[in-house]
C-alpha positions in Angstrom: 38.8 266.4 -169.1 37.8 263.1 -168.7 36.0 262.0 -164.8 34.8 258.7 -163.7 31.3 259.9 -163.5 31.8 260.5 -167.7 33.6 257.5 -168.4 31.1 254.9 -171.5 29.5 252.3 -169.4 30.8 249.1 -169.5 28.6 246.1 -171.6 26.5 244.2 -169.6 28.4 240.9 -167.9 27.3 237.8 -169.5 26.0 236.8 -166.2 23.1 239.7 -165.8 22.5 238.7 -169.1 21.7 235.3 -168.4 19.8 236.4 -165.4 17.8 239.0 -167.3 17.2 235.9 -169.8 15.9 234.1 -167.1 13.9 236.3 -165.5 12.3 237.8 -168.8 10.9 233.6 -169.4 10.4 232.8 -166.3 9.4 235.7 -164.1 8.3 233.8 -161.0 10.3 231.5 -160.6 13.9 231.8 -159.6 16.3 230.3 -161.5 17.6 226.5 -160.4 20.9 226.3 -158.1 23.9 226.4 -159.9 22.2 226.8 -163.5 23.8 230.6 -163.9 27.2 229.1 -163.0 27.1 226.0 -165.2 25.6 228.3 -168.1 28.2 231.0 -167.8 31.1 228.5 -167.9 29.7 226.5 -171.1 28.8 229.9 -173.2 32.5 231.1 -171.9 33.8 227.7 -173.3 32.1 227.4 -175.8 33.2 231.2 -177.6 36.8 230.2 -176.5 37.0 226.9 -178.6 35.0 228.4 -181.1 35.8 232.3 -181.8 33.1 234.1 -183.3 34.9 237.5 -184.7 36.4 237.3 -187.9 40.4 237.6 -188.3 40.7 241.6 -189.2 41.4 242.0 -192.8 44.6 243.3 -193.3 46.0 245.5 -196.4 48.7 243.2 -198.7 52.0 243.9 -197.8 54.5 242.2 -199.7 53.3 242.7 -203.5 53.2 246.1 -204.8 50.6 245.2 -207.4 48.4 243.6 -204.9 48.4 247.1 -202.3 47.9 248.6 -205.7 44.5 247.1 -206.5 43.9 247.4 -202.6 44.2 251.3 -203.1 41.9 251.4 -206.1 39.0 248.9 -204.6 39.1 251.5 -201.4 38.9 254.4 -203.0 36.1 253.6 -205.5 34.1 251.5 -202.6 34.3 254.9 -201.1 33.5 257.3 -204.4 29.9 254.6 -205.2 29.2 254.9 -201.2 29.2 258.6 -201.1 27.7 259.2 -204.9 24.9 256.8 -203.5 24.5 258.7 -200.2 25.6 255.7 -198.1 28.5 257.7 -196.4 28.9 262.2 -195.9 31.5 263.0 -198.9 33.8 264.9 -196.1 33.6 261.8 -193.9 35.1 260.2 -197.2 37.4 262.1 -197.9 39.2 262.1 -194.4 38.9 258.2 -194.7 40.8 258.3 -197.8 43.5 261.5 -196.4 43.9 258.9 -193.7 45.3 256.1 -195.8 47.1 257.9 -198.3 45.0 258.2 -201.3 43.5 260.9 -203.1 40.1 263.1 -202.3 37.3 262.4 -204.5 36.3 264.3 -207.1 34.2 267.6 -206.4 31.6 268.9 -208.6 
């Protein structure tokens, strides 16, 4: 059961950031009126107008051939990563159950 005391912490604010920042360059001196403020608002402005995360790819759709090829690039990216030791076999496998295709082969 899940309690407040158990709940993940939540990422530092951008703003104890820029005061950690601030403080780790310039440890005796506080930091100049209004510059946490004015910084805030510009980083805040600036990831609006520009986003930095990249638009989620997405399986095709529309054309059977292309979720086709999808299917095969996913499941042999997953059969080099776990013959190279990149990812557990099992973990594979339940990656693959979990979209529909096939288990790897088992020696």
């Amino acid at each position: 059961m899940s309690t407040p005391d158990s709940a993940t912490p939540h990422p530092p604010t951008l703003e104890s950031v820029l005061r950690g920042a601030w403080a780790a360059f310039h440890p005796t001196q506080p930091a100049p009126l209004g510059w946490l403020t004015h910084t805030t608002t510009q980083i805040q402005t600036y990831l609006r107008e520009h986003p930095t995360a990249p638009p989620p790819h997405v399986a095709p759709g529309g054309n059977a051939e292309e979720l086709a090829r999808w299917r095969r690039e996913v499941w042999q990216a997953l059969r080099e990563a776990a013959a190279t030791n990149d990812i557990d076999v099992d973990a594979a496998d339940r990656i693959l159950h979990a979209v529909g295709l096939p288990g790897l082969p088992r020696r």
